[in-house]
C-alpha positions in Angstrom: 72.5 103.9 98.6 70.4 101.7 96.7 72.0 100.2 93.6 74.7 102.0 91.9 75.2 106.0 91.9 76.8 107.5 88.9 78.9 110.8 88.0 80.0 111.7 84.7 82.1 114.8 83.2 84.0 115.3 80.3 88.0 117.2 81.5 90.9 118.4 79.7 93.5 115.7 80.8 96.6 117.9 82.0 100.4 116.8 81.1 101.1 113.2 81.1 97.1 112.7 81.0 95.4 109.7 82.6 97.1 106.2 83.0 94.5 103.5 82.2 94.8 99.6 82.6 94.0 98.2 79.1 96.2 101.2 77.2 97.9 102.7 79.1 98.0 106.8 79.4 95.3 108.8 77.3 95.7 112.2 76.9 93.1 115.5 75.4 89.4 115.7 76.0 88.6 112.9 78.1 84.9 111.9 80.0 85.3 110.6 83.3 82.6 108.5 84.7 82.6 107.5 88.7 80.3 104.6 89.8 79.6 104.0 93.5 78.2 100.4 94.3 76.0 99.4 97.3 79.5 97.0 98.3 81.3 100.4 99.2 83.6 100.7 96.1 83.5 103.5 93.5 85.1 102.5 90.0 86.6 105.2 87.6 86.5 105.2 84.3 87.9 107.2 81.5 87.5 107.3 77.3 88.4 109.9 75.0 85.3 112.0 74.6 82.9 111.1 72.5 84.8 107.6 71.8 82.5 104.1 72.4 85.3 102.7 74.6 85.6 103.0 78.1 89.0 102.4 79.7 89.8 101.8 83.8 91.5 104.8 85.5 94.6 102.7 86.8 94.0 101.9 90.9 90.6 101.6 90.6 88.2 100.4 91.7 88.6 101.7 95.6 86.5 102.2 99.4 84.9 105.3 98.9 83.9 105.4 102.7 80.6 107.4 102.2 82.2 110.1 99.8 81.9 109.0 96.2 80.8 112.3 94.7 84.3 114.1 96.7 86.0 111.1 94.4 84.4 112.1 91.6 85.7 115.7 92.6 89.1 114.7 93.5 89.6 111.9 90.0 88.5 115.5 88.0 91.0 117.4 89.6 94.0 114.5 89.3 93.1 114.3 85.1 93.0 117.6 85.2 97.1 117.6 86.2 97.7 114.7 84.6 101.0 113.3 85.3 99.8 110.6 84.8 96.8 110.4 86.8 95.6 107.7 89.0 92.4 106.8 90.6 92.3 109.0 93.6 92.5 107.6 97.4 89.6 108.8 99.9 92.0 110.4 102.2 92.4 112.4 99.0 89.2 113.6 98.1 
C-alpha cells in the first residue's frame, strides 16, 4: 500500500448510534469514511450526512493487520446496530 487507502459510505446508525470523541454519540443518516495508512493503522470517521464536519468513531484509530476494507465492512455493520458503536477490532472484521 502506497500512501493512504480510503472507503467511504453513508449508513443508517442503529439504536444508540455511533459514539464519537469530540461529541459524543450521533445518531440518523450518517457517512462513514475508513482511512488505511502505509504505518498499518486504519482511522474511522463519522459525520452526519451531508454535514462539513467529520467526527472520530471512538477507539480509533487501530492495526488493521492487512484487512482495512473487512474494517470498513465490520465499522458499517457496528453503526448499523448502534448501541453505541465503536471502532471495530480486527479480530472483529
Amino acid at each position: 500500500m502506497t500512501g493512504a487507502d480510503q472507503w467511504q459510505d453513508g449508513v443508517l446508525a442503529g439504536p444508540g448510534g455511533a459514539m464519537t470523541d469530540e461529541v459524543g454519540v450521533i445518531t440518523g443518516p450518517l457517512t462513514l469514511r475508513t482511512t488505511a495508512t502505509a504505518d498499518g493503522l486504519v482511522r474511522f470517521d463519522v459525520q452526519y450526512e451531508d454535514a462539513d464536519e467529520w467526527y472520530t468513531l471512538t477507539g480509533s484509530p487501530r492495526p488493521h493487520h492487512g484487512a482495512p476494507a473487512a474494517l470498513h465492512t465490520a465499522a458499517l455493520a457496528a453503526i448499523r446496530r448502534g448501541g453505541p458503536a465503536e471502532a471495530p477490532t480486527p479480530g472483529s472484521a
